[in-house]
N, C-alpha and C positions, 0 to 999 in steps of 0.2 A: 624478513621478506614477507610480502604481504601474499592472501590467497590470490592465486588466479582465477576471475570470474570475468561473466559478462553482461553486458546492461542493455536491455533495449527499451527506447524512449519512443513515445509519439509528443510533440511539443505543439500547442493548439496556441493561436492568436494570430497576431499579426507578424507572421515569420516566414512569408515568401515575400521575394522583393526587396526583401531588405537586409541582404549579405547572412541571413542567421547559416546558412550551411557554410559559407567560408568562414567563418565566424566558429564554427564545427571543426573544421577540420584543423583551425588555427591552434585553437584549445586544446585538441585530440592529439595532435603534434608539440606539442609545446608538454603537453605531458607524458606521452612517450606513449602513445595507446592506439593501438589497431584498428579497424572496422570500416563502417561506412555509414553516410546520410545523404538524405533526398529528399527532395519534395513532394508531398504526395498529391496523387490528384482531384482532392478537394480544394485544393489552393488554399487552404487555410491549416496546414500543420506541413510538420517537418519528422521525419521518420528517421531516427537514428541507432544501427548498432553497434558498441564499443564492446571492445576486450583488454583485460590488462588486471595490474593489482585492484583488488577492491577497494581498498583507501583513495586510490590515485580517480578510478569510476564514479566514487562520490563525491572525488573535486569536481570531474566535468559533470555531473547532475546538479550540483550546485549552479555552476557557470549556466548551463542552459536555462536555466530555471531565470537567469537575470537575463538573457543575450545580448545580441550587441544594441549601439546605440541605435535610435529609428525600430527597431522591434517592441512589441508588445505581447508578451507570457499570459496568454490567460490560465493556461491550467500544464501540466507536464504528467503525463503515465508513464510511470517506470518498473521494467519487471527485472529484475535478476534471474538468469540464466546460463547454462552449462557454455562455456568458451568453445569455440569449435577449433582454435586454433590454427582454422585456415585463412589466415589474415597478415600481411606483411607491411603493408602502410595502411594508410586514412583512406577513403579517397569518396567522391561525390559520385555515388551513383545517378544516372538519370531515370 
């Protein structure tokens, strides 16, 4: 079993408007991992926090890193941090 950690991402490009947070949560769910993402209001990034194994966290860092089709990645910040554990599904904060 892998550690439990946690990841939080800021994702800069072309990633409002064009599905990247269900596109988030698709991913986060399909790999079986907690947290939340949002759009922030610069209208040019997307703010995400995930928890779960760390192997499984640097599949979805990976994914975000490509997102979905129609999005554009200019750059991804990723910090590793302490899980809070208080997280039961995905879900899109506003």
């Amino acid at each position: 079993m892998s550690e439990r950690a946690a990841l939080h991402c800021v994702v800069y490009g072309r990633v409002q408007g064009v599905g990247f947070r269900f596109f988030v949560v698709d991913e986060a769910e399909r790999l079986g991992l907690v947290g939340w993402v949002r759009n922030r209001p610069d209208g040019r990034s997307v703010e995400l926090w995930a928890e779960g194994p760390r192997s499984t966290l640097e599949h979805l860092q990976d994914r975000v890193r490509v997102g979905p089709p129609g999005a554009w990645v200019e750059r991804v910040e990723c910090t590793w941090v302490e899980p809070t554990g208080g997280y039961t599904d995905f879900t899109i904060r506003r």
